[in-house]
Short mmCIF file of the C-alpha atoms (twelve columns), coordinates in Angstrom:
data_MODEL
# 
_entry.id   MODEL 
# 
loop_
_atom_site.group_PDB 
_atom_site.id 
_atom_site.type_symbol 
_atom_site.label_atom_id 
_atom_site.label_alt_id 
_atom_site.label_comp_id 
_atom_site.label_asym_id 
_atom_site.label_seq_id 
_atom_site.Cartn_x 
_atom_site.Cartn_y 
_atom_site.Cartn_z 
_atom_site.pdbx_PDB_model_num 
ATOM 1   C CA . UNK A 1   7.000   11.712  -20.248 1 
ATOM 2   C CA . UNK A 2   5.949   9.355   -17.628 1 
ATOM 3   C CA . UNK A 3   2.097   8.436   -17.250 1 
ATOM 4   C CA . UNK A 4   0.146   10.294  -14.873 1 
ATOM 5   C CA . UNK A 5   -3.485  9.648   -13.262 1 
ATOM 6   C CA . UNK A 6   -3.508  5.887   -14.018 1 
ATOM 7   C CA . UNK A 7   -3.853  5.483   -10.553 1 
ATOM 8   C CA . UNK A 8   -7.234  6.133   -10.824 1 
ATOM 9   C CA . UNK A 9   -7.512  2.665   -11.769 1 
ATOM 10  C CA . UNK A 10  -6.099  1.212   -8.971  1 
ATOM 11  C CA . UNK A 11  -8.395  3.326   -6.974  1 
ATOM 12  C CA . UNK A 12  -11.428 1.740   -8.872  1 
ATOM 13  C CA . UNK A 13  -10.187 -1.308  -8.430  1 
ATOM 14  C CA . UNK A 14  -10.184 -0.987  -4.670  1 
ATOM 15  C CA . UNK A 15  -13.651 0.378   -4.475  1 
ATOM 16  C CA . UNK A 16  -15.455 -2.388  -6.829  1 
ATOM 17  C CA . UNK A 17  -14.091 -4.863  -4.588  1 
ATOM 18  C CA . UNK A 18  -15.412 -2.966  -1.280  1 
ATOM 19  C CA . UNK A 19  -18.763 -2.443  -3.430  1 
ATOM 20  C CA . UNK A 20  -18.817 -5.779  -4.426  1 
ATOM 21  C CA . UNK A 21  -18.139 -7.441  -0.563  1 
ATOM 22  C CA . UNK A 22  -20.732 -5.456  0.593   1 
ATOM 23  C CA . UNK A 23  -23.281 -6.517  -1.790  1 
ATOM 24  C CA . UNK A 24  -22.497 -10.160 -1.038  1 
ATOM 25  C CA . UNK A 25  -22.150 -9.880  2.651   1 
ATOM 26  C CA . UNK A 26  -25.274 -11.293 4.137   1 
ATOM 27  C CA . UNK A 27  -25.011 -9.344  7.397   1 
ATOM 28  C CA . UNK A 28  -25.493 -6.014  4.851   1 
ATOM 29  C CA . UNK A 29  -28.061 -4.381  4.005   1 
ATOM 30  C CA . UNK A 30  -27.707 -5.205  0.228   1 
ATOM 31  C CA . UNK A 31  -29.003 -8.084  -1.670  1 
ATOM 32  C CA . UNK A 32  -26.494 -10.551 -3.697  1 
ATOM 33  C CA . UNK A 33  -29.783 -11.920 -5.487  1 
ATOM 34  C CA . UNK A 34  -29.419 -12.394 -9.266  1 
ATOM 35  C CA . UNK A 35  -25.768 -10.468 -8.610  1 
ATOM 36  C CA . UNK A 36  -23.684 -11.333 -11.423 1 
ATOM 37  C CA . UNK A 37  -27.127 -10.723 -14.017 1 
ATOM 38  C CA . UNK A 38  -27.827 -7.195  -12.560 1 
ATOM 39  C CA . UNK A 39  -23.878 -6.144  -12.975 1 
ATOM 40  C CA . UNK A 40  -23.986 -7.376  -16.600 1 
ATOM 41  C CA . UNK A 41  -26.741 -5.201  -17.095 1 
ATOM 42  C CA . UNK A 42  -25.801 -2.270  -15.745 1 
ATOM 43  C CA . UNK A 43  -21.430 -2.716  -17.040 1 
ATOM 44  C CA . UNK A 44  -22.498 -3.905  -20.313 1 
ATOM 45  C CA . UNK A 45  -24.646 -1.828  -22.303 1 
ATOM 46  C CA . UNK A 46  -23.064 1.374   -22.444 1 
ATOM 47  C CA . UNK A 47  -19.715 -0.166  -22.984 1 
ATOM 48  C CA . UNK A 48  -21.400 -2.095  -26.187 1 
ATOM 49  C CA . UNK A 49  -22.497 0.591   -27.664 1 
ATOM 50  C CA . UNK A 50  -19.770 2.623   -27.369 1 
ATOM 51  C CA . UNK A 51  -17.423 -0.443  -28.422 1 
ATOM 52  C CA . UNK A 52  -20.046 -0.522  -31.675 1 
ATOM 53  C CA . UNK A 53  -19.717 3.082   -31.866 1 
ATOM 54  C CA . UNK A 54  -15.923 3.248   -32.230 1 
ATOM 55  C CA . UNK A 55  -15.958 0.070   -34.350 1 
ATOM 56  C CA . UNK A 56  -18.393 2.269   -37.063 1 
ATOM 57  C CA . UNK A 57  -15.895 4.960   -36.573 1 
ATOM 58  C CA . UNK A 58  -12.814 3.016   -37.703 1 
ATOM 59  C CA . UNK A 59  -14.476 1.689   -40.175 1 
ATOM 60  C CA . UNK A 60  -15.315 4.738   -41.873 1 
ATOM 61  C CA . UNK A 61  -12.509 7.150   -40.820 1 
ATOM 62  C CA . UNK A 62  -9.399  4.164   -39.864 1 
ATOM 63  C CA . UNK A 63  -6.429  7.034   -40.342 1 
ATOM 64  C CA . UNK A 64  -7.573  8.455   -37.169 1 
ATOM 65  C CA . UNK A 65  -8.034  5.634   -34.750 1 
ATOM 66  C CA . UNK A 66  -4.168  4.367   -35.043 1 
ATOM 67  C CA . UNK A 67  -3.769  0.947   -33.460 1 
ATOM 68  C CA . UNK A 68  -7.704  0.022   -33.647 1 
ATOM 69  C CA . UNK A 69  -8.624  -1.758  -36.089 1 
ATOM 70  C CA . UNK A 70  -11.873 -2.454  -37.546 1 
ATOM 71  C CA . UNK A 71  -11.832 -6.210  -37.741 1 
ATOM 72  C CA . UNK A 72  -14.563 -9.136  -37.068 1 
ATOM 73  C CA . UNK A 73  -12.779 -10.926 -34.432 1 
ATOM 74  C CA . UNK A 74  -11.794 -7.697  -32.317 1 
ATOM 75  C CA . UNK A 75  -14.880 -6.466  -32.106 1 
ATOM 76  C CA . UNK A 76  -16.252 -10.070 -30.876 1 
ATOM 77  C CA . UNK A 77  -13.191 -10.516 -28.826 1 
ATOM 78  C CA . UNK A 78  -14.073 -6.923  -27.187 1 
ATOM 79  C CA . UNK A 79  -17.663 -7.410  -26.652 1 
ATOM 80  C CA . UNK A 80  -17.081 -10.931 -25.053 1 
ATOM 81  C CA . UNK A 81  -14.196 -9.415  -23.029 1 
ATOM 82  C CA . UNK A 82  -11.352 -11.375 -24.192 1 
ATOM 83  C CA . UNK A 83  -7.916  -10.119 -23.968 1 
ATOM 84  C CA . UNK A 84  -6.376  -9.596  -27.255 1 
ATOM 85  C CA . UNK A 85  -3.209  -7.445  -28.079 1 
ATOM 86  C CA . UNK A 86  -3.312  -5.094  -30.600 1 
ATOM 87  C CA . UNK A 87  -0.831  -3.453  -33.171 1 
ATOM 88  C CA . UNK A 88  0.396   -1.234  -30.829 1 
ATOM 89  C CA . UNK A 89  2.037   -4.800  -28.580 1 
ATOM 90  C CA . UNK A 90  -1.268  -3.427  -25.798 1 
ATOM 91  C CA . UNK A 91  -3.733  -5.558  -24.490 1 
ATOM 92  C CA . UNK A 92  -6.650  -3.675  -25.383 1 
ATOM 93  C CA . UNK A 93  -10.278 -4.090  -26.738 1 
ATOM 94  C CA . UNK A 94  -11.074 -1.769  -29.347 1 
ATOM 95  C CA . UNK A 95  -12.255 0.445   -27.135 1 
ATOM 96  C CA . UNK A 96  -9.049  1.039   -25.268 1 
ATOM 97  C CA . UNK A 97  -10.233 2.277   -22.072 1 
ATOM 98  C CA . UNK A 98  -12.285 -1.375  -21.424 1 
ATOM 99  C CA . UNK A 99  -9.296  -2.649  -20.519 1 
ATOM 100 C CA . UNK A 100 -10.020 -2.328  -16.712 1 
ATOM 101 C CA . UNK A 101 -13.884 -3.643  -17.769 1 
ATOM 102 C CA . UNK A 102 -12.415 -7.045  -18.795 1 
ATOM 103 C CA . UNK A 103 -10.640 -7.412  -15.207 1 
ATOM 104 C CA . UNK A 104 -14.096 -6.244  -13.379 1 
ATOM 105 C CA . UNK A 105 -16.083 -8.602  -15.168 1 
ATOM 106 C CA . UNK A 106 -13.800 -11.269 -14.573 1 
ATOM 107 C CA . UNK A 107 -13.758 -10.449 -10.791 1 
ATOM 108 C CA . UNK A 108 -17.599 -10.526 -11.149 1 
ATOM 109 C CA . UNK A 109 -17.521 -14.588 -12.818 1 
ATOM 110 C CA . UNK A 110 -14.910 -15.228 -9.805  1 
ATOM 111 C CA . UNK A 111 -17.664 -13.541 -7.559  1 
ATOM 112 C CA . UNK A 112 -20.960 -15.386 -8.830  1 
ATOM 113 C CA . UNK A 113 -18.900 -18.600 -8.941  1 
ATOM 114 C CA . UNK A 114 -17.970 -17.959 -4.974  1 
ATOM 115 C CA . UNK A 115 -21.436 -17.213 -4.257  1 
ATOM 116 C CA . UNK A 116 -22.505 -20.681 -5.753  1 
ATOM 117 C CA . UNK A 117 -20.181 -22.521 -3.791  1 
ATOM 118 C CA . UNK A 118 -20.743 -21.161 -0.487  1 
ATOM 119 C CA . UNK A 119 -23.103 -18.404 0.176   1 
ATOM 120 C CA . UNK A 120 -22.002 -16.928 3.257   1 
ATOM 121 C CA . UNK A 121 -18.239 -16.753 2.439   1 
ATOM 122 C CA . UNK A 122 -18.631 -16.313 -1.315  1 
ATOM 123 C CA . UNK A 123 -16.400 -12.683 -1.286  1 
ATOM 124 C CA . UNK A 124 -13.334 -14.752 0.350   1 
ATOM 125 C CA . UNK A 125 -14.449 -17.550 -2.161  1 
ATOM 126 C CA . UNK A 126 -14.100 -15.306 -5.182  1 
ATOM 127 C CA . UNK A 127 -10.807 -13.831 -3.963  1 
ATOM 128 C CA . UNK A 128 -9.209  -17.003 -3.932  1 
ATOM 129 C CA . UNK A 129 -10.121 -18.147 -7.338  1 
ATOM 130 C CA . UNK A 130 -8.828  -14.936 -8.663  1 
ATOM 131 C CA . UNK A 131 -5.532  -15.311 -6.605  1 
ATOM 132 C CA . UNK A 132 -5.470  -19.040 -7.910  1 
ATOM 133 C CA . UNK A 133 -5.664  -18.045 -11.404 1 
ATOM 134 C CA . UNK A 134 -2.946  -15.742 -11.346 1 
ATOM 135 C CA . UNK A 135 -0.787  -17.887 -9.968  1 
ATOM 136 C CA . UNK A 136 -1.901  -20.941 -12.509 1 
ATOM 137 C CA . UNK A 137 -1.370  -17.901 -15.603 1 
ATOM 138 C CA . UNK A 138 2.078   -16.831 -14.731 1 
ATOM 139 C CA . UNK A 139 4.109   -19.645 -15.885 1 
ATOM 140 C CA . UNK A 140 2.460   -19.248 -19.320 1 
ATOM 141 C CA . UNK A 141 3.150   -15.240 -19.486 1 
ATOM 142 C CA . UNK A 142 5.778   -15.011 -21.555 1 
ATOM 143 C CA . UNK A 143 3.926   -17.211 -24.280 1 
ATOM 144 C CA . UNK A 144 0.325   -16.528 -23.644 1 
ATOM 145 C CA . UNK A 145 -1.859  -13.132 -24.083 1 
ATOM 146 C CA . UNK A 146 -4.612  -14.208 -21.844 1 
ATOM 147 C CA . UNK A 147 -2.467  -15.892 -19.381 1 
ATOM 148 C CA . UNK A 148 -0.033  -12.488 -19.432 1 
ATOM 149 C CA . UNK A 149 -3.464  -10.711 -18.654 1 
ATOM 150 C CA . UNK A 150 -4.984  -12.146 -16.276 1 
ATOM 151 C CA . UNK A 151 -1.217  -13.186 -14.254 1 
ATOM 152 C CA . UNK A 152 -0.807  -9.152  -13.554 1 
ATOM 153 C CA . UNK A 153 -0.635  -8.385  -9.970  1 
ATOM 154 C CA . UNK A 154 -3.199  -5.681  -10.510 1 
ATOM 155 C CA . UNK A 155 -5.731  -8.331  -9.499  1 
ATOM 156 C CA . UNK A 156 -4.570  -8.569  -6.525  1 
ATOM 157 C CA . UNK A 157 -5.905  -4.569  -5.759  1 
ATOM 158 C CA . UNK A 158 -9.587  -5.916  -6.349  1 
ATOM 159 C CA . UNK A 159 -8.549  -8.392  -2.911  1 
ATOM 160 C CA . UNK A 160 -7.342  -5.132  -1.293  1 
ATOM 161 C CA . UNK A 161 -11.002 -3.573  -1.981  1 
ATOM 162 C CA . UNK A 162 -12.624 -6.619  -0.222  1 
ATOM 163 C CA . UNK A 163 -10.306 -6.148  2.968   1 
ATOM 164 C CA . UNK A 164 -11.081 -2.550  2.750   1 
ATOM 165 C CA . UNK A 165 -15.090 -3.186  3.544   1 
ATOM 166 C CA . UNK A 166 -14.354 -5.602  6.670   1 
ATOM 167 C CA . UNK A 167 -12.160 -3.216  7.647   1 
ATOM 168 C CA . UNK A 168 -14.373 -0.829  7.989   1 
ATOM 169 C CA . UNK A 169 -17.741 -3.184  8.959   1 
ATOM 170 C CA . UNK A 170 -15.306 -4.063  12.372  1 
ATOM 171 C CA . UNK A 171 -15.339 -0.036  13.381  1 
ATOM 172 C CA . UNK A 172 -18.406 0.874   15.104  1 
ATOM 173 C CA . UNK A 173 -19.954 4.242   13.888  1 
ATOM 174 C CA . UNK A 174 -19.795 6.056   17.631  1 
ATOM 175 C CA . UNK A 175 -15.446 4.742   16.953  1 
ATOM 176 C CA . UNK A 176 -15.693 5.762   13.688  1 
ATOM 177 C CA . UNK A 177 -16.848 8.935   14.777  1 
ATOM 178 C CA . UNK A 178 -14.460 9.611   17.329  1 
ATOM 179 C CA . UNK A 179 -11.310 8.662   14.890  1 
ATOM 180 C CA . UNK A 180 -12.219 11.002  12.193  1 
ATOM 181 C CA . UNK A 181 -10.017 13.577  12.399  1 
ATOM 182 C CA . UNK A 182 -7.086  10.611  11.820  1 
ATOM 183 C CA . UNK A 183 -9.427  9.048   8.981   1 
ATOM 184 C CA . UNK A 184 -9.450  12.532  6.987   1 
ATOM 185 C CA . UNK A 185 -5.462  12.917  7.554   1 
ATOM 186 C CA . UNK A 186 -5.155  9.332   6.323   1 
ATOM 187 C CA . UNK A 187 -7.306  10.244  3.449   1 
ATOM 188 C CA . UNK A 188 -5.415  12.946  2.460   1 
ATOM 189 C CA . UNK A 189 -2.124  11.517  2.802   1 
ATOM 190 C CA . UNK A 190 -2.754  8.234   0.751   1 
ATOM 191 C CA . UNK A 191 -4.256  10.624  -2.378  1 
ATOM 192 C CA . UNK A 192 -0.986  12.576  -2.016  1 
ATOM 193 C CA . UNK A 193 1.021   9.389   -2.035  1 
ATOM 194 C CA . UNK A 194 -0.984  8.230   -5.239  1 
ATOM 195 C CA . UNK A 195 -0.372  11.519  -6.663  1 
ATOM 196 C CA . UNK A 196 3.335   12.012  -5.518  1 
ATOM 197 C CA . UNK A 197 4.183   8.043   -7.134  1 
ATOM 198 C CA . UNK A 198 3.501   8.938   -10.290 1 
ATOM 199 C CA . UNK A 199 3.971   13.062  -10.647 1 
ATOM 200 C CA . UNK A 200 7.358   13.386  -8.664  1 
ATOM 201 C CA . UNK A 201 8.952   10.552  -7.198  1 
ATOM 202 C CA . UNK A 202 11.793  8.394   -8.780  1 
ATOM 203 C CA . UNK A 203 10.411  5.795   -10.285 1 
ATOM 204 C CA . UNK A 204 10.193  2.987   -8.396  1 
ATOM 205 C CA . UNK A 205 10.639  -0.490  -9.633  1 
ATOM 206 C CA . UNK A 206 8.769   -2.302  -7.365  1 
ATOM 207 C CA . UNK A 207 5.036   -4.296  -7.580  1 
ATOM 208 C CA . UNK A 208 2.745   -1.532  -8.335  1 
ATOM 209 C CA . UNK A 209 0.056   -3.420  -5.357  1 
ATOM 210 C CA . UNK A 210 3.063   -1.509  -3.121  1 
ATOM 211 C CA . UNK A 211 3.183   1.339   -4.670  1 
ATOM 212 C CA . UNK A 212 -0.308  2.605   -5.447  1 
ATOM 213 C CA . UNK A 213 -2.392  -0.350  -4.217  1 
ATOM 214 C CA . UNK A 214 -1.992  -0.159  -0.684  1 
ATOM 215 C CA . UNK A 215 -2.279  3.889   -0.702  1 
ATOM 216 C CA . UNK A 216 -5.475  2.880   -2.376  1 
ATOM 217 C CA . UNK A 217 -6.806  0.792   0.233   1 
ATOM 218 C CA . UNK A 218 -5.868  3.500   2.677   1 
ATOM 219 C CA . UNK A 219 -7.787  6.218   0.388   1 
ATOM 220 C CA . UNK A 220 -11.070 4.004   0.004   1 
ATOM 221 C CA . UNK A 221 -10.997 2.987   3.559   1 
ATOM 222 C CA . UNK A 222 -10.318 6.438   5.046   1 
ATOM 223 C CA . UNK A 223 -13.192 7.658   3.096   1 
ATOM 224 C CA . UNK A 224 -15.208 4.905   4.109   1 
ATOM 225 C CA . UNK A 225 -14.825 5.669   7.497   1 
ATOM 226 C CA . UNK A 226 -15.428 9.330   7.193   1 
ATOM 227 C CA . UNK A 227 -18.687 8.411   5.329   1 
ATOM 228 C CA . UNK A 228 -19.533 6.500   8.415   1 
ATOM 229 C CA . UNK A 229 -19.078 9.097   10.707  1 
ATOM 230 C CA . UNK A 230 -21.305 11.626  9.149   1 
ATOM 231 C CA . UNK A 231 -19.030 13.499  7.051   1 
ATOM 232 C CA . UNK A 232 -20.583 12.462  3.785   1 
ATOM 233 C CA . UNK A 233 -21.589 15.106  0.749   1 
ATOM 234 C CA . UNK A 234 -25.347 15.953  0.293   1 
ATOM 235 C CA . UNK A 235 -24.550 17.996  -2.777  1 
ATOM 236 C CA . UNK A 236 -26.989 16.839  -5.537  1 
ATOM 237 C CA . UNK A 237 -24.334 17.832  -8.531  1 
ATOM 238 C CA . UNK A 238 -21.282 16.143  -7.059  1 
ATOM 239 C CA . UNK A 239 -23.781 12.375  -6.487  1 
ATOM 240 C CA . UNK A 240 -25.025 12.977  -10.261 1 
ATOM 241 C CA . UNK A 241 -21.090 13.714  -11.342 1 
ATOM 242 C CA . UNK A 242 -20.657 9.985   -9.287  1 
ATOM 243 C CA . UNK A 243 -23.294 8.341   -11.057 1 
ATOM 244 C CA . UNK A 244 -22.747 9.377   -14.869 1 
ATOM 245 C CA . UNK A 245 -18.750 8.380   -13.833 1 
ATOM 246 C CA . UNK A 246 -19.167 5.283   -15.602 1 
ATOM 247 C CA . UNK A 247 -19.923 7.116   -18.967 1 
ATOM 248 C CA . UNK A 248 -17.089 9.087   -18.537 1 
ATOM 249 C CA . UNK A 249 -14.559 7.041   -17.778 1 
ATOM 250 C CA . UNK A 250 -15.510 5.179   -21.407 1 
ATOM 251 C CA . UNK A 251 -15.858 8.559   -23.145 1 
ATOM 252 C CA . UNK A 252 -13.329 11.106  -21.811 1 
ATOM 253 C CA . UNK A 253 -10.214 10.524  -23.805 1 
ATOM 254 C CA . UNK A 254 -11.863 10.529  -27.293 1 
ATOM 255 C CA . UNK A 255 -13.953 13.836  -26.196 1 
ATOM 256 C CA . UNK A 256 -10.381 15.202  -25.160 1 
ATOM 257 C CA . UNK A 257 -8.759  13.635  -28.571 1 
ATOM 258 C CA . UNK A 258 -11.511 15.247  -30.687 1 
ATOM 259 C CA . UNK A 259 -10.804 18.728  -28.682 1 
ATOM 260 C CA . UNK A 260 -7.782  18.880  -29.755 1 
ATOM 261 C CA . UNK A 261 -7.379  16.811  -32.731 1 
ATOM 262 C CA . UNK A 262 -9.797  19.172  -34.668 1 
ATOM 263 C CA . UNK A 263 -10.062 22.428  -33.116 1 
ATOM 264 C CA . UNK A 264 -6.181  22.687  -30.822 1 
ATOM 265 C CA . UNK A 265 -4.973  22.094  -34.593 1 
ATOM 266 C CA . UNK A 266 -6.581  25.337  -35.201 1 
ATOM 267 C CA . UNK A 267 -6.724  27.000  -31.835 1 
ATOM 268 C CA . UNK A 268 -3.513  26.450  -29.984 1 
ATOM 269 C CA . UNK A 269 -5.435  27.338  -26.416 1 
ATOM 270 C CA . UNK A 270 -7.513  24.777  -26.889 1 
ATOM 271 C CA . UNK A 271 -4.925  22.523  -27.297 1 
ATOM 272 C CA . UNK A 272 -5.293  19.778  -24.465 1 
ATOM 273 C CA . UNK A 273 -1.448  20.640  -22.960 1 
ATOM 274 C CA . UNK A 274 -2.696  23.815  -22.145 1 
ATOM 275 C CA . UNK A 275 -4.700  24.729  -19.128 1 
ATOM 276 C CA . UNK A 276 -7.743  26.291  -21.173 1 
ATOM 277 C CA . UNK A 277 -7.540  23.512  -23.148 1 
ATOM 278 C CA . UNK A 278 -7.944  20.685  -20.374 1 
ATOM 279 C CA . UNK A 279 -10.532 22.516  -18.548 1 
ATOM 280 C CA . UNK A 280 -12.325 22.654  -21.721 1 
ATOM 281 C CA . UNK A 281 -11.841 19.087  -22.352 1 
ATOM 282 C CA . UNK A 282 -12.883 17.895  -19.355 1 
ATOM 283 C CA . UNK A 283 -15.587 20.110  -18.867 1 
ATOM 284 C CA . UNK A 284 -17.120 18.830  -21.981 1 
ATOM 285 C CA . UNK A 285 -16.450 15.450  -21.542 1 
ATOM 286 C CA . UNK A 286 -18.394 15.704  -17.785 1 
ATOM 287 C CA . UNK A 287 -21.425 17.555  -20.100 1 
ATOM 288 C CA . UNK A 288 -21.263 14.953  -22.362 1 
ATOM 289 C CA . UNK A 289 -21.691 12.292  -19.722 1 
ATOM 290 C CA . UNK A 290 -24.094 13.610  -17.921 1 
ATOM 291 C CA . UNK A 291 -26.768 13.770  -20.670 1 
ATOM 292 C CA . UNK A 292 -25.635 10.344  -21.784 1 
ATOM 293 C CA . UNK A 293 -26.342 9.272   -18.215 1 
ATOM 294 C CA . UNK A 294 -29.650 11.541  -17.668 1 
ATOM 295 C CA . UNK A 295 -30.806 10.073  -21.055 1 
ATOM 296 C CA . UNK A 296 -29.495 6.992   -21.820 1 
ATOM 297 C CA . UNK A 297 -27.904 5.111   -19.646 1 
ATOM 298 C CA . UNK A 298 -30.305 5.561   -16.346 1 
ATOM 299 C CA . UNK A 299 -33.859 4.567   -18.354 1 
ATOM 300 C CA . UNK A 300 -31.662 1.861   -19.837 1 
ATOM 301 C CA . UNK A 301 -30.736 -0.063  -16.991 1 
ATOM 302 C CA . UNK A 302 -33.663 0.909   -15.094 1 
ATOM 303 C CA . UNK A 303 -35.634 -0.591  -18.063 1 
ATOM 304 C CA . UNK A 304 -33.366 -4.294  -18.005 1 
ATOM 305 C CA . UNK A 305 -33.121 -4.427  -14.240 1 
ATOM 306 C CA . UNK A 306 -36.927 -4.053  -13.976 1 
ATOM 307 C CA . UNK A 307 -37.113 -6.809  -16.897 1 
ATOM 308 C CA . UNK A 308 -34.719 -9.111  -16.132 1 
ATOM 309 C CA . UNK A 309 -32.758 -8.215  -13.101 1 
ATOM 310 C CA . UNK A 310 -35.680 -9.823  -10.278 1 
ATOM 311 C CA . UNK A 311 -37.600 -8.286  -8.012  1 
ATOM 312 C CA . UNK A 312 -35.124 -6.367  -6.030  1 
ATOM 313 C CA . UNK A 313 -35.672 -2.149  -6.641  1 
ATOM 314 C CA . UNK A 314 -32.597 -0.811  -8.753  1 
ATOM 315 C CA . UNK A 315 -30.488 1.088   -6.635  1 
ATOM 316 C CA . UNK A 316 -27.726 1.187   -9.269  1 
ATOM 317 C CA . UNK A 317 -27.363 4.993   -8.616  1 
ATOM 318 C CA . UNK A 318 -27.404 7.312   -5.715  1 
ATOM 319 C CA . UNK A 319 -29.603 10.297  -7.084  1 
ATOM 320 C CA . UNK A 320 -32.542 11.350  -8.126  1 
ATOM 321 C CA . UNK A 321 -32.691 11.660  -11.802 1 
# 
């Protein structure tokens, strides 16, 4: 069965590189002071304690967590975001899904280190130190796991995201405005494309930047634009789903394993191949993050960014809580 939905990745690749050009473009409206302390705090502590979490869990219960392992030097390797391949031949922290968190905090380093250099171009900065090391990894790919890691054109997507924002800075609103009709076909189009690439085309065996990294830049910029024409969403439970996304992208697919590891066995509908079954998984994994969110993860980083992330009001999330 081939893999579907991994393009969300590329997707979130895209948009933390528009995020992040915004935030360090000095003609914005955002603030690039203490940057690379205020996304550790807010990336970091719910991925730790879920990394702790699982590590407990495979400790107690290891015949159900298959290639993770419960060892000393994974868990440090996975907290300090080090690539390591596990028994399975992946390159995965323990918690499998932090995969993508090790590439966004290295695009953050690459970031901070461009905004120390030079201020005003530290985005274009950044970019080019993470083009530079994948070119300086790839002759030791074959013999390296880091070097394999970080020498993946999937970096390369992060670029697109920063392209994406100046993209869309150059259009004027009143332009924007006028365009929009061709901004929501383009929209629509490109998350077709995303979803036709991987649910019913031939596989195609070409640079996946081509293949679901441009229709990604398309999808985030389309959006964009639409966003800065007016057509934006006011609804309060689709901007708290947005903000509690980061909990579930780190909890869905053990909510969805535990569905159907312990009650599909017994239920076949709730079996997550079955339509009743995903629904169900989902919709509980969305609960679940939400009151992880609500509860834990907004006082959290409201707490450190008051404490240690300057002066600046947190504006981590779009809602109200």
């Amino acid at each position: 069965m081939r893999p579907f939905g991994s393009f969300g990745v590329d997707v979130f690749f895209v948009i933390s590189g528009y995020i992040m050009a915004r935030i360090l473009d000095p003609e914005s409206d955002s603030s690039s002071d203490f940057f690379f302390r205020r996304r550790v705090l807010r990336i970091v502590p719910p991925y730790w304690f879920f990394t702790i979490l699982l590590f407990v869990a495979a400790l107690k219960v290891p015949q159900l967590m298959g290639a993770t392992q419960a060892t000393g030097v994974d868990l440090l390797k996975s907290l300090l975001f080090i690539p390591f391949s596990k028994g399975n031949g992946l390159i995965q922290p323990l918690l499998f899904i932090g995969w993508s968190l090790n590439y966004e905090m290295y695009f953050y380093l690459a970031l901070a280190v461009g905004l120390l250099i030079h201020k005003k171009w530290a985005s274009w900065v950044g970019a080019g130190l993470v083009v530079a090391t994948m070119l300086a990894c790839l002759p030791f790919a074959g013999t390296s796991v880091v070097a394999k890691f970080y020498s993946r054109d999937l970096v390369l997507e992060f670029l697109l995201g920063i392209v994406s924002y100046y993209i869309c800075r150059a259009v004027p609103d009143a332009t924007a405005k006028r365009w929009r009709g061709v901004a929501l076909a383009v929209c629509l189009a490109s998350g077709f494309w995303l979803i036709a690439v991987q649910g019913w085309l031939p596989e195609m065996h070409v640079t996946r930047v081509l293949t679901l990294g441009i229709a990604a830049l398309l999808l985030v910029t389309s959006a964009s634009l639409l966003s800065q024409s007016g057509w934006d969403t006011r609804l309060g439970w689709l901007v708290l789903i947005g903000d509690a996304s980061y909990v579930l992208y780190l909890i869905h697919p053990y909510c969805e394993y535990s569905l159907d590891r312990f009650f599909g066995a017994r239920l076949h509908w709730l079996k997550s191949q079955t339509v009743t079954g995903m629904l169900i998984g989902v919709g509980s994994s969305l609960l679940l993050a939400i009151v992880v969110h609500l509860y834990g993860e907004r006082p959290v980083v409201k707490i450190l960014n008051r404490r240690f992330g300057g002066k600046r009001r947190s504006t981590e999330f779009a809602g109200a809580a």
